[in-house]
C-alpha positions in Angstrom: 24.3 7.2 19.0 24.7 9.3 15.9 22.4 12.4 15.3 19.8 10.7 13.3 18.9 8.2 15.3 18.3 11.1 17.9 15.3 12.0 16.2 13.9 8.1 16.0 11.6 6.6 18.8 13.4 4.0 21.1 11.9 1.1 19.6 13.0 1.9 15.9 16.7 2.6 17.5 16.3 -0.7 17.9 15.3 -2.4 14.9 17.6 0.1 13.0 20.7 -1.2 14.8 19.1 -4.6 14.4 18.9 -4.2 10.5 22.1 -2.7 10.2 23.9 -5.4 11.3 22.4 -7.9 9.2 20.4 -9.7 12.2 17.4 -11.4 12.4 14.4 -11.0 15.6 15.7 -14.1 16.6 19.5 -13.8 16.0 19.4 -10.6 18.5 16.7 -12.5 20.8 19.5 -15.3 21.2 22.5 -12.6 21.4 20.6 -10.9 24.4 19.3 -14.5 26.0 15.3 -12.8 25.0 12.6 -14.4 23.2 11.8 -13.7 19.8 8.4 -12.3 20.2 9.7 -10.1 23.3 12.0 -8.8 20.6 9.6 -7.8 18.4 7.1 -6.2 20.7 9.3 -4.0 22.1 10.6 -3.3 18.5 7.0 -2.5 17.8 6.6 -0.1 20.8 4.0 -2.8 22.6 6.5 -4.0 25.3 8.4 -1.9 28.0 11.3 -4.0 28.5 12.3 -4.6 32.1 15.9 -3.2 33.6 17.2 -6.7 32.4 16.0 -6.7 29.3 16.9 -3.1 28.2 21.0 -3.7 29.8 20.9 -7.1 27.6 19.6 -5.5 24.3 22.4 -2.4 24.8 25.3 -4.6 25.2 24.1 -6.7 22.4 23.5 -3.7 20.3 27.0 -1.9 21.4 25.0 0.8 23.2 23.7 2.1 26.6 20.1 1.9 28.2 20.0 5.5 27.3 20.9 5.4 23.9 18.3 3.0 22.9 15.1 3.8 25.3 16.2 7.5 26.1 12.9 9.8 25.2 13.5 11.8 21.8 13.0 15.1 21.5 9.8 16.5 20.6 9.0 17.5 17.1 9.2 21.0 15.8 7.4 22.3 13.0 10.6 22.7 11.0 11.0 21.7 7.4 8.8 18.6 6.7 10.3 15.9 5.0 8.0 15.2 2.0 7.9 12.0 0.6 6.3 13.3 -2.3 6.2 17.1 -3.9 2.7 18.5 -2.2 0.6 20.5 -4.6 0.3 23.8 -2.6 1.2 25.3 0.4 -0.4 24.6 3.8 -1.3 20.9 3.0 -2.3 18.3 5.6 -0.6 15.6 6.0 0.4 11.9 7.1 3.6 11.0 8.8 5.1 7.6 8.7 8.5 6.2 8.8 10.3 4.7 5.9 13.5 2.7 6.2 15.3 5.1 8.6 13.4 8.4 7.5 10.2 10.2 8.9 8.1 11.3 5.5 5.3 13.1 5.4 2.3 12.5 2.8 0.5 15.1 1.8 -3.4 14.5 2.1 -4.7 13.9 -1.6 -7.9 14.8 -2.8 -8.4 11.6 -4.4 -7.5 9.5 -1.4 -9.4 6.2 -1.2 -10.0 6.8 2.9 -9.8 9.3 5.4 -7.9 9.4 8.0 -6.9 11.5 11.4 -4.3 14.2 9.3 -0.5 14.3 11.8 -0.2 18.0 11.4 -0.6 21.0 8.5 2.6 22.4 7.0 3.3 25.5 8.5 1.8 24.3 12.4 3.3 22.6 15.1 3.2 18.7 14.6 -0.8 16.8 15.9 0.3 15.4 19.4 0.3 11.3 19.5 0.0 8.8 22.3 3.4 7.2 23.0 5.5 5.4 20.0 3.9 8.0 17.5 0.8 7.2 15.3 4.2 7.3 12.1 5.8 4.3 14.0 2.4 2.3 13.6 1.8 3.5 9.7 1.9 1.2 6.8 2.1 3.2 3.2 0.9 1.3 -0.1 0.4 3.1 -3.6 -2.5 1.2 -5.2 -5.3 1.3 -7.4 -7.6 -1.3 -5.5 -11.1 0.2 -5.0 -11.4 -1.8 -2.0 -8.0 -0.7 -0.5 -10.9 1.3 2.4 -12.0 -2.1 3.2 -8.4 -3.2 3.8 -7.2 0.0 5.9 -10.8 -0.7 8.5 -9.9 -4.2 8.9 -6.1 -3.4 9.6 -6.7 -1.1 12.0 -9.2 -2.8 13.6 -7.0 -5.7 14.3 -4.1 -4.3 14.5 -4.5 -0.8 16.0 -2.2 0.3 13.0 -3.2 2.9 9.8 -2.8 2.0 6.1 -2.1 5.1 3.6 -3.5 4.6 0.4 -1.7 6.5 -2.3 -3.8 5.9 -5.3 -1.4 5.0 -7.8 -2.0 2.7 -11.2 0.6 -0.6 -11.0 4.0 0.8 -12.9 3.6 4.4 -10.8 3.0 2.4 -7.5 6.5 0.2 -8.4 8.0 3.2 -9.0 7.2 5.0 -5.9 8.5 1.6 -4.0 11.5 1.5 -6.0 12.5 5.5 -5.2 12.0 3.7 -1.6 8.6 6.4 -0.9 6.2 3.7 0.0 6.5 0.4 2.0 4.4 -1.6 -0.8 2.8 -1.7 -4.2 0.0 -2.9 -5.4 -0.3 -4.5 -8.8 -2.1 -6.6 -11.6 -0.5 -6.8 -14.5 -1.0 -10.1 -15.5 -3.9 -12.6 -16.4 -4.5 -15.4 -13.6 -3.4 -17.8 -15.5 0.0 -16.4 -16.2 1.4 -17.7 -13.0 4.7 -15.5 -13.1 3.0 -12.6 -14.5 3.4 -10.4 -11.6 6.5 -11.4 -10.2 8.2 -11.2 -14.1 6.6 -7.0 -14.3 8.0 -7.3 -10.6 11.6 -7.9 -11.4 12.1 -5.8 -14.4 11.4 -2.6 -12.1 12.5 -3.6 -8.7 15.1 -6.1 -9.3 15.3 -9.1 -6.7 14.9 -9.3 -3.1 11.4 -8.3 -3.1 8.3 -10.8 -2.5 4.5 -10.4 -3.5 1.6 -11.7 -1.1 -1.5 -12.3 -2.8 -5.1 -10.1 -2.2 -7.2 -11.6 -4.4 -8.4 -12.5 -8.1 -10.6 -10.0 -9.6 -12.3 -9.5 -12.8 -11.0 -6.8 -15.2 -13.7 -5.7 -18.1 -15.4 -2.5 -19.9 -18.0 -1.0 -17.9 -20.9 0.4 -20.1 -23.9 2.7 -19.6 -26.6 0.4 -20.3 -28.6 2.5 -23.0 -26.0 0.2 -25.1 -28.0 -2.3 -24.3 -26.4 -6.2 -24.1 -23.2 -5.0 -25.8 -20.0 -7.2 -26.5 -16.6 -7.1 -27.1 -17.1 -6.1 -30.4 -19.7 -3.5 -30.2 -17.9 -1.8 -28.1 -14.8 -1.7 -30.2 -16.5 -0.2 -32.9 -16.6 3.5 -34.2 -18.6 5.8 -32.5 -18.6 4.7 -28.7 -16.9 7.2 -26.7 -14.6 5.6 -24.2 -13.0 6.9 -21.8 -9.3 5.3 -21.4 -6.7 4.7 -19.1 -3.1 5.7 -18.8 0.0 3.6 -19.7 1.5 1.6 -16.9 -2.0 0.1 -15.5 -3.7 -3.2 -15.7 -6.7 -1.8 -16.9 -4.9 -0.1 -20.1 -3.9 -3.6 -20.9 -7.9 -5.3 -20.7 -8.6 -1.7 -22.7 -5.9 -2.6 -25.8 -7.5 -6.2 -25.9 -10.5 -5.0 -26.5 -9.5 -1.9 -29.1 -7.3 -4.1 -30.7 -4.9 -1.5 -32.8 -7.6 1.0 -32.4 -6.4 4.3 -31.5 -6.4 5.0 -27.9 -9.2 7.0 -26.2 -8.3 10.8 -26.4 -9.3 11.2 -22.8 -8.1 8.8 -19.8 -9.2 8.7 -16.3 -6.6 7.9 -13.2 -8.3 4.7 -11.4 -11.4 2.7 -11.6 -13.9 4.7 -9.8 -13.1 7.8 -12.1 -13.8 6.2 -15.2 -17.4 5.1 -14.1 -18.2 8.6 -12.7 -16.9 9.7 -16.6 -19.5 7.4 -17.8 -22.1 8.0 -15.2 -21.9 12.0 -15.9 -22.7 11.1 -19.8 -18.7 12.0 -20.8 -18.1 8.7 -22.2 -20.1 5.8 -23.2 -17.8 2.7 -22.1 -14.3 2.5 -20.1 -12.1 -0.3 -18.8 -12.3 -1.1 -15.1 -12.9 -3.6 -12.7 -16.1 -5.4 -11.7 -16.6 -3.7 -8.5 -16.0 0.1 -9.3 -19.2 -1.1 -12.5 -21.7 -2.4 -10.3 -21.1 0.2 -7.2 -21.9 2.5 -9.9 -24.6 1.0 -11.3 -23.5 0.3 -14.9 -23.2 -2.8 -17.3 -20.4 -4.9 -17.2 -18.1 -7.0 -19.9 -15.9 -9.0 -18.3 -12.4 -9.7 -20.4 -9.9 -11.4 -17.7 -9.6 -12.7 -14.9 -6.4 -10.8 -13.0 -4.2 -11.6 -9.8 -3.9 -8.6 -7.4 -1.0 -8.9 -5.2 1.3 -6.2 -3.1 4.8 -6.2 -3.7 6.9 -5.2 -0.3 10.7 -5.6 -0.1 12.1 -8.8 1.7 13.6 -7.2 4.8 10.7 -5.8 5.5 8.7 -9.2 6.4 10.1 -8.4 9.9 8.4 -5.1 10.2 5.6 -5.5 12.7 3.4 -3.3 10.3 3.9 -5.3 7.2 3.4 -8.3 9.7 0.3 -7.1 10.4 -0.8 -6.3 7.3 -0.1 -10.3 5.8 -1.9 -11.1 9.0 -5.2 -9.0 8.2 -4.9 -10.4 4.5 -5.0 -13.9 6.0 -7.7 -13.4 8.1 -11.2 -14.8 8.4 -13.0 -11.9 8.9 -11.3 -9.7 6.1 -11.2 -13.0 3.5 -15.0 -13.1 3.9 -15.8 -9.6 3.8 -13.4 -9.1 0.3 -15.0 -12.7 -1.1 -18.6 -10.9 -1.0 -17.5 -7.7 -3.6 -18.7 -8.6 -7.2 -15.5 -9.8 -9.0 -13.3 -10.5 -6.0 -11.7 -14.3 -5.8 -10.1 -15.0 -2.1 -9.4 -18.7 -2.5 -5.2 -17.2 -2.6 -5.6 -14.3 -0.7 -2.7 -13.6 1.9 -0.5 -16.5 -0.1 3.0 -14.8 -0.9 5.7 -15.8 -2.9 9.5 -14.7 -3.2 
């Protein structure tokens, strides 16, 4: 065992050595005479393996018993691994493992959900049950208001955590190309534009990555309604205050339909919600977004397009048990149902994925 994989729970020794060799769940299932889904539920930390088991997965592995199931040592609170640059000292924070390296997330103020923080820079590491709340942490950059909705459902079923990094679509495929996050969420294509996402996919990421669907949504301007019934149009013209968004986002594109050569807004907000609180405290007058973040906030809506939301994840990773989990929530009855009844939301493709 080399040094880093010291510092990795058992089951992750496991899927690392796995990975490294270029096998499948199922090619080392049939190497160590297991099944498949024992395989992956020891890999996800659900499954003790018997005396058998563990001997069969070390000589399949080229390892002992104590190599691969041997207890790690306990954290210190040493120099943390930030995924990304925190913005002061003394920061809470998420742990989660990425690849083959333990990052921590600095909590953000602007973080769509909150949850249980792993420690505070500067203090000894939160104490987790057995496998390490890290092991059983997902990490997606998004800007989908109803990413909360996701992360309840996820851990309900699952008993795992989804980080939400709010992110616009080109910063989230950024952050998944620098490898920081485990998936990306973007729209930045009409519906009807079937390889929209996949083509805005590829020019960042390359290939080998695959997008599962979460749903069609409607992309407008929100407006305060002493406007009145305003249009496209009306909106457009000279003298409504808007408040824009940045390059790189879905909703910049809807915004540059409507302005159509006009100059761009002199102030822009970072995500949907933040624009309609700009409108709401009487900043601006009108602001792209999506249908949701309007009504939640009470304020007139013009739709433009219709958009496909999907997640981008890399290809190896369909055999992580988290991102397994997470397709799994996507697909399911409960969580289609509940994202169906936001205003805007379409689930007739969601959990559908594509290479």
């Amino acid at each position: 065992m080399n040094l880093h994989e010291k510092s990795i729970p058992p089951p992750f020794v496991i899927r690392q050595r796995r990975i490294s060799r270029g096998w499948t769940q199922g090619e080392l299932a049939a190497r160590a005479g297991l099944s498949r889904a024992g395989v992956s539920a020891i890999e996800a930390g659900r499954l003790s393996p018997s005396v058998a088991a563990a001997l069969a997965l070390a000589k399949a592995l080229d390892g002992t018993v104590e190599e691969l199931f041997g207890r790690p040592p306990a954290g210190t609170a040493g120099a943390i691994d930030w995924a990304l640059p925190p913005a002061g000292p003394g920061r809470r924070y998420w742990l989660a493992r990425i690849a083959d390296r333990l990052r921590a997330y600095a909590v953000e103020d602007d973080s769509p959900q909150l949850d249980w923080h792993d420690g505070v820079e500067g203090r000894e590491p939160v104490a987790r049950e057995a496998g390490g709340e890290a092991e059983r942490t997902l990490v997606i950059a998004c800007c989908d208001p109803a990413a909360p909705l996701l992360a309840a459902e996820y851990r309900r079923q699952f008993a795992m955590r989804l980080i939400v990094l709010r992110r616009n679509s080109a910063a989230a495929l950024d952050l998944l190309a620098g490898g920081l996050v485990h998936a990306a969420g973007l729209h930045l294509a009409p519906a009807g534009d079937r390889p929209g996402n996949r083509t805005a996919a590829r020019a960042r990421l390359g290939t080998g990555f695959r997008l599962v669907r979460v749903a069609r949504w409607e992309e407008g301007i929100a407006f305060h309604p002493r406007l009145g019934a305003a249009s496209g149009r009306s909106l457009a013209r000279a003298g409504t205050r808007w408040v824009g968004r940045e390059a790189g986002s879905g909703a910049r594109q809807c915004q540059d339909l409507v302005l159509a050569g006009r100059l761009a807004p002199r102030h822009e907000a970072f995500d949907h919600r933040s624009v309609t609180a700009a409108i709401r405290s009487g900043w601006a007058d009108a602001g792209p977004c999506v249908r949701l973040a309007a009504e939640e906030a009470g304020l007139r809506f013009h739709g433009v397009r219709q958009e496909c939301y999907d997640l981008c994840y890399p290809g190896p990773l369909q055999d992580d048990p988290r991102l397994a989990a997470l397709v799994a929530t996507l697909r399911s009855r409960r969580y289609r149902e509940r994202l169906g009844e936001l205003p805007g939301y379409s689930t007739a493709s969601t959990g559908e994925t594509v290479a």
